[in-house]
Residue, then its C-alpha position, 0 to 999 in steps of 0.5 A: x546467531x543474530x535474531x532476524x530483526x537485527x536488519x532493522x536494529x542494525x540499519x541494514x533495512x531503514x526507511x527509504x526517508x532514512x536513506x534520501x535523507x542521508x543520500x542528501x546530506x550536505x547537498x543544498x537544493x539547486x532552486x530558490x523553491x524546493x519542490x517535495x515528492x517524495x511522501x505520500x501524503x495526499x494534500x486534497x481537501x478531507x471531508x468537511x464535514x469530519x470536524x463536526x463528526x469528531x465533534x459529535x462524539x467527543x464524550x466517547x473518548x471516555x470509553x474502550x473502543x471495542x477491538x473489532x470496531x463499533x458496529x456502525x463503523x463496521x457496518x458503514x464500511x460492509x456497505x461501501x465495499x458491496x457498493x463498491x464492487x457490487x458484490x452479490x451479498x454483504x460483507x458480514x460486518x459482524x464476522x467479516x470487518x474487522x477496524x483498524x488503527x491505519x492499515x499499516x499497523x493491520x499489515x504488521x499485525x497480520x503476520x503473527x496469527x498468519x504464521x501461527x495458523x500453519x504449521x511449518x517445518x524450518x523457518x517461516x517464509x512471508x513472501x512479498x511484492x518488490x517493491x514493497x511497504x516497509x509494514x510487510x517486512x518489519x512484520x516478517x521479520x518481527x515473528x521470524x519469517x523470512x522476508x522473500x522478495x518478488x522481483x515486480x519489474x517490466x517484465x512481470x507487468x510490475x507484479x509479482x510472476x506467480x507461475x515463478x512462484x507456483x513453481x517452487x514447491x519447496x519455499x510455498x510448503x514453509x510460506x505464510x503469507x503472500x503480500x501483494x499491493x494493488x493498485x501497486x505502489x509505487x508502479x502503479x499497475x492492477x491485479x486484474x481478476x485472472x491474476x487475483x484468482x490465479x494468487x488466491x488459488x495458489x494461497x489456497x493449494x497450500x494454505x497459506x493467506x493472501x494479503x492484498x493492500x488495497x490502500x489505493x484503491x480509489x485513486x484511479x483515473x479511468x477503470x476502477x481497479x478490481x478489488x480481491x473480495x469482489x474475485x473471491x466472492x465468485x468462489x465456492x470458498x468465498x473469503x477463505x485465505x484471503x484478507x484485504x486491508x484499505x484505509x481512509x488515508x488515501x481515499x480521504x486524504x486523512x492520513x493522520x486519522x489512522x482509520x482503516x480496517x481489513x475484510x475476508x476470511x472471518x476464521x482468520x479474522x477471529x484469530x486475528x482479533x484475538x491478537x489485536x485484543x492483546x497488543x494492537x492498538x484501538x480506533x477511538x470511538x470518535x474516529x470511528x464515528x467520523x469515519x463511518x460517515x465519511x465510508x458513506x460519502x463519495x462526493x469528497x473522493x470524486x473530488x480527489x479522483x478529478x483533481x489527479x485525472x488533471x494532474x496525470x494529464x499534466x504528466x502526460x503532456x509535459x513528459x509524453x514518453x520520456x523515462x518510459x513514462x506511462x500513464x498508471x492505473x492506479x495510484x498517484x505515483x509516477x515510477x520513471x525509468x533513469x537508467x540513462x541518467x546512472x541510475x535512481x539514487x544519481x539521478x534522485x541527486x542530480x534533480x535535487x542538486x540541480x533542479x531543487x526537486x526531490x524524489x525518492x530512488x526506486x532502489x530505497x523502497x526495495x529489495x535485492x530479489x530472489x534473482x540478485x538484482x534490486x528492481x528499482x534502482x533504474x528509476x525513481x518514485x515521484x509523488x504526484x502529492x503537491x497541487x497541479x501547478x507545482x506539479x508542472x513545474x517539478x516536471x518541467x524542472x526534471x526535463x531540463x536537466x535530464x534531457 
């Protein structure tokens, strides 16, 4: 019998990159100026002042970082998150907090003590939103758990339905771990606080944790997006079964900092740290110094907030609503619909073959789900990454040649 991560070995799961890069082979763009947007590796300006904060500590990369994160770091981010949600009290950043090396790497490491913690007759289940960040599978799959996939389609408001989930009895008593991102990426919809409530309820019931990425968090061009603390803060249980992961590369545009941490239920954290001490990696001091002054400063995020709200206005009027296009809450993806152009993987083809524009199918950052069907393979995934002008221009680009 093959071990569960022989889908990774075996190329049955890849990187949605892999798989464009593949689907593209042998294609040459069809303009003199190819356009990227495919990664989601935000290109505003980063906080001017990192290099002199990096500068500050160098001495410090001399010594151990600490597995739960300086104090101070700690601290900074306990501030931000009360600031940000005005919680009614802090963030223990002693107990609470807990840093770490990206939250991809936090999301990976998370499944461990979560399936440790219950215990769980038959094989492991880590259910997870579809689409999904490939650190949620290769995390299910790496402790043995089956990945089950939560079809987030149209219908469901680009969230997982959790009353279909509610009421499968037999899968929630071997679950543990639901993942939800929110804002979600790439449909960009929020959880709302009846949603989050509703997710952390069912978590509690039967005891398994709640992990939401809130990766995205800051990228908004209207409402802030309601944060899972801020819900849970409200409840006798306080944190309890939940934990919320956030990092620096999308609020900060400092993806290669590899700084971020996650928050919440302080039992788990402690196991969880226990585990991180043994074979995760550390933040460097010097990042973390930098890093709590950049979770104090909000002048350089509203910066970024401003350069989307023009580049979504530049959506809304160059796309108005074709392909289904909506403005989303959160994030800075476009999720378009081009099932009328034979699909996200042909259309992916077409605009790169045409047009010199890349984009990745929606079919490559998901699963077949539960009910047989992949529920991205109708669209694409564009990241509204590059500067505004580039950005009219590959949307320009896409209309004239899917029309």
């Amino acid at each position: 019998m093959s071990h569960p991560l022989s889908s990774l070995t075996s190329g049955a799961i890849s990187s949605p990159f892999t798989q464009l890069r593949k689907l593209l082979a042998g294609i040459p763009p069809g303009h003199a100026k190819p356009i990227e947007l495919t990664i989601g590796e935000p290109r505003e300006a980063m906080p001017d002042f990192i290099a002199a904060k990096l500068d500050e500590a160098t001495a410090l990369y001399g010594k151990y970082p600490p597995i739960r994160g300086a104090a101070d770091a700690r601290l900074a981010i306990s501030e931000w998150l009360q600031k940000r949600y005005a919680l009614p009290s802090a963030v223990d950043p002693e107990r609470e907090v807990l840093m770490l090396s990206g939250s991809r790497e936090g999301l990976f490491f998370a499944c461990l003590p979560a399936v440790g913690r219950k215990e769980i007759k038959g094989r492991p289940a880590i259910l997870m939103c579809n689409p999904y960040y490939s650190a949620y599978v290769a995390g299910a799959l790496a402790v043995g758990a089956e990945p089950v996939y939560l079809n987030a389609t149209k219908a469901t408001g680009f969230l997982p339905d959790l009353d279909e989930i509610a009421r499968d009895k037999s899968l929630l008593a071997r679950t543990a771990a639901l993942f939800i991102n929110s804002p979600a990426n790439p449909q960009g919809a929020v959880a709302d606080t009846r949603y989050i409530l509703k997710a952390l309820e069912l978590a509690r019931a039967r005891d398994f944790m709640l992990f939401l990425d809130e990766c995205y968090s800051e990228i908004y061009t209207e409402a802030p997006p309601t944060g899972g603390l801020e819900v849970a803060i409200q409840t006798p249980e306080r944190f309890r079964n939940l934990v919320v992961f956030n990092s620096l590369s999308k609020r900060s545009n400092l993806p290669g900092l590899r700084s971020g941490f996650c928050a919440g239920d302080e039992t788990f954290l402690e196991a969880y740290g226990e585990v991180r001490n043994m074979c995760a990696p550390t933040v460097p001091l010097p990042v973390q110094h930098a890093s709590a002054a950049i979770w104090r400063d909000e002048a350089h995020v509203e910066t970024s907030r401003a350069a989307y709200r023009d580049k979504f206005l530049i959506a809304d009027n160059v796309l108005g609503d074709r392909y289904g296009y909506k403005r989303p809450a959160g994030g800075f993806c476009l999720w378009l619909d081009l099932s009328q152009f034979g699909g996200g993987a042909q259309a992916a083809v077409t605009l790169w073959q045409r047009a010199g524009v890349k984009v990745i199918p929606g079919s490559f950052l998901a699963q077949t789900g539960r009910d047989g069907i992949n529920p991205g393979a109708d669209y694409v995934r564009v990241a509204m990454v590059q500067d505004s002008s580039t950005i009219r221009e590959a949307l320009e680009r896409t209309i004239s040649v899917l029309r």
